[in-house]
C-alpha positions in Angstrom: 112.0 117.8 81.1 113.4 114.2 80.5 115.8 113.3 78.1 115.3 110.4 76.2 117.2 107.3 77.6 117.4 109.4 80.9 117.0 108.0 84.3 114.0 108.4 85.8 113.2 111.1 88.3 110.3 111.2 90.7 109.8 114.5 93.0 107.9 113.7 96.2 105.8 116.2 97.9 105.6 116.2 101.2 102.4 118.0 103.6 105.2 120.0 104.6 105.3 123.7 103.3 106.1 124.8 100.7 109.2 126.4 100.9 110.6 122.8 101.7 112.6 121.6 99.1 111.1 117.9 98.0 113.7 115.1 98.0 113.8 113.9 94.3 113.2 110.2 93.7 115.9 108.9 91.2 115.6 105.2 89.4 118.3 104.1 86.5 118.0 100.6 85.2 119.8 98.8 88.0 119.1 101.0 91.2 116.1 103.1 93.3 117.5 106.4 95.2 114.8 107.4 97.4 114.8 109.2 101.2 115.5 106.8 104.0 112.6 105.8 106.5 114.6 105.8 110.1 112.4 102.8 110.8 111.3 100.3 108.1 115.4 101.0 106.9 117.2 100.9 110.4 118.3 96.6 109.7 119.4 97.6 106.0 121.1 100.6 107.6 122.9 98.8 110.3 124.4 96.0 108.0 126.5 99.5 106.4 126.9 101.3 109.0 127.6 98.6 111.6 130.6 97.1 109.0 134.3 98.2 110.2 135.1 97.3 106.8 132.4 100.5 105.6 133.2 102.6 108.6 137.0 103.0 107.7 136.3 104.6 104.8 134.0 107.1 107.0 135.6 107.4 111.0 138.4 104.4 111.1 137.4 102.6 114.8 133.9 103.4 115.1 130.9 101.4 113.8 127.2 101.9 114.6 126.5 98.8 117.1 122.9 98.8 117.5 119.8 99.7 116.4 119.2 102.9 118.1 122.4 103.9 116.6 121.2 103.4 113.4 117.8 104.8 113.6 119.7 108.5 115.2 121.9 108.3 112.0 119.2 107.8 109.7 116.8 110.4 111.6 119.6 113.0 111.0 120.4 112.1 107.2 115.8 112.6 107.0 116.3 116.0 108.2 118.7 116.9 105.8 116.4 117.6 103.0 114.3 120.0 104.8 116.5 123.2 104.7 115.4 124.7 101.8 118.5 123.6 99.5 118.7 120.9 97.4 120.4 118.3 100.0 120.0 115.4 101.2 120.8 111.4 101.5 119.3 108.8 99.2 118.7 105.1 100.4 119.8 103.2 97.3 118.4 99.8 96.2 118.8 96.9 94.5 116.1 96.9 91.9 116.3 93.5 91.0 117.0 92.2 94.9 115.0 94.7 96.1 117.2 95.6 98.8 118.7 98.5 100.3 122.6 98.4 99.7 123.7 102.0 99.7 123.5 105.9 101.1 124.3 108.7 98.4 125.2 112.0 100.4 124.8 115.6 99.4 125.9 117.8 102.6 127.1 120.7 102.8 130.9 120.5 102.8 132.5 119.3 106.3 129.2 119.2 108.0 129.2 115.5 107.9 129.0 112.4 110.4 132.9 112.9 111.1 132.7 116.9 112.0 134.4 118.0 115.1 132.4 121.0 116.7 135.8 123.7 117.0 138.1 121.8 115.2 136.7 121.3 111.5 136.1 124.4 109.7 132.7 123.7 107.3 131.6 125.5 104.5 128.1 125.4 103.9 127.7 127.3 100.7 129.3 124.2 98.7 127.9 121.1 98.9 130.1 117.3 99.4 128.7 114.0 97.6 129.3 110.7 99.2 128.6 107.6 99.1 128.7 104.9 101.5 128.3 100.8 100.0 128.0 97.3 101.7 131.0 95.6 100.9 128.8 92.5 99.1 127.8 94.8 96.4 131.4 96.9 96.3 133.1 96.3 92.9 129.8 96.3 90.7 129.4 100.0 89.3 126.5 100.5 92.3 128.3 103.7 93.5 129.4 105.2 90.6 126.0 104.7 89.0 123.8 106.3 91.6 126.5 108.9 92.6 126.6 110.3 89.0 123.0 111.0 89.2 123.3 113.0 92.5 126.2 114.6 90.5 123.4 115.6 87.4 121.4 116.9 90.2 123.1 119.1 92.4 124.7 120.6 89.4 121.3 121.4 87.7 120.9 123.9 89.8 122.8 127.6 88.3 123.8 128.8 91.7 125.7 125.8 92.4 129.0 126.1 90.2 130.5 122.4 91.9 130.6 119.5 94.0 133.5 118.0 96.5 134.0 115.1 97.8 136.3 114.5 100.4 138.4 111.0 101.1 140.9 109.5 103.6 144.2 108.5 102.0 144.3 105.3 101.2 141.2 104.7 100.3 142.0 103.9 96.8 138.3 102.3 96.3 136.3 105.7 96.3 139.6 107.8 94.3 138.9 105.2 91.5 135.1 106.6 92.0 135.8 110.4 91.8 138.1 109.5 89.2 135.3 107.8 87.4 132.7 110.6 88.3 135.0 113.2 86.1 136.0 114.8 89.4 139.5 116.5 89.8 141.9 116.0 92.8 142.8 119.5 94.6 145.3 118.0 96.9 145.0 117.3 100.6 143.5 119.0 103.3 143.4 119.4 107.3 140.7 121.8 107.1 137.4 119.7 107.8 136.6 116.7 109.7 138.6 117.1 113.0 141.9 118.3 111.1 142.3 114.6 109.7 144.2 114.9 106.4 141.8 114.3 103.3 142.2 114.1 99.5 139.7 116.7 98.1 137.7 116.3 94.4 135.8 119.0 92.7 133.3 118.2 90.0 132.4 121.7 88.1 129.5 122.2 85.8 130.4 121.6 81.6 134.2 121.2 83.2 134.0 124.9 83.4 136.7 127.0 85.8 133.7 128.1 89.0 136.1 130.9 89.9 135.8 129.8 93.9 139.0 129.9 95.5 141.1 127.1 96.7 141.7 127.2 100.0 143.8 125.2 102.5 144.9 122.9 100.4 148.1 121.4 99.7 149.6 118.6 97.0 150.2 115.5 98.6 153.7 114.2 99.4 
């Protein structure tokens, strides 16, 4: 059911079966959240994802620098939503452009882009939000808006007590976003991604305690 003044959400059906989970469709008044289309999105895709000024937030040094870069990531993030859970990443656009400026993530935790097969240490029963922007719509309320639906959603569901997010130090941009998003810094930790020290957020249902425990993480200095 839909709550006056909510956002709008659309759930497409694929011809898949169906015990896949359907990638919800979410529009608020500004921005369209939809699944990406490795093809018809791979030149919106590359202007994020080929940016150093995007990718430092994500694996400092690396950017994607062609199309068939791209179009791998984006063919990855598509499978995401067919595992029977409700994951996946979102294409987000500009409404009143009409242009695709953003990804909202919801992986499971560690199992990201940046994971280092035998070095991170994932945890796929909780789920990480992210959010990656160009920089010519950063500062505008873009991530925060389409993130906090993707917060609504994963925690609709009543086996899923919360939501992480994970970010590199230093990136003071997405801390004022978690901050913003009502989630609560746990500290640092070396436990996913490679062993590369991250600040950790949790975002809990009704700011209720979840009871999971808290582990491998450490106040910063």
């Amino acid at each position: 059911m839909t709550r006056p003044g909510a956002p709008h959400c659309i759930i497409l059906r694929s011809k898949k079966e169906e015990t896949t989970m359907p990638l919800p469709i979410f529009r608020t008044d500004r921005l369209l959240l939809r699944p990406w289309n490795p093809t018809q999105d791979a030149i919106a895709a590359l202007g994020i994802y080929g940016d150093p000024r995007v990718m430092a937030g994500i694996a400092p040094g690396t950017v994607d620098r062609n199309l068939a870069a791209v179009v791998y990531r984006l063919r990855r993030y598509a499978q995401v939503g067919e595992q029977g859970k409700p994951q996946g990443c979102w294409a987000v656009m500009d409404l009143r452009r009409g242009q695709t400026i953003g990804n909202l993530l919801l992986l499971p935790l560690g199992q990201g882009q940046r994971s280092v097969p035998g070095l991170s240490q994932p945890q796929p029963d909780r789920l990480e939000i992210g959010w990656h922007f160009h920089p010519n719509h950063w500062g505008q309320g873009y991530a925060t808006e389409a993130a906090r639906e993707i917060l609504d959603y994963g925690l609709s569901f009543s086996w899923i007590p919360a939501l992480y997010a994970v970010v590199l130090p230093g990136n003071d941009r997405s801390y004022r976003i978690a901050h913003r998003l009502g989630m609560i810094p746990l500290g640092q930790t070396r436990r996913y991604y490679g062993g590369q020290p991250l600040q950790v957020f949790k975002k809990v249902r009704d700011r209720a305690r979840s009871g999971l425990p808290l582990m491998g993480y450490s106040q910063p200095s």
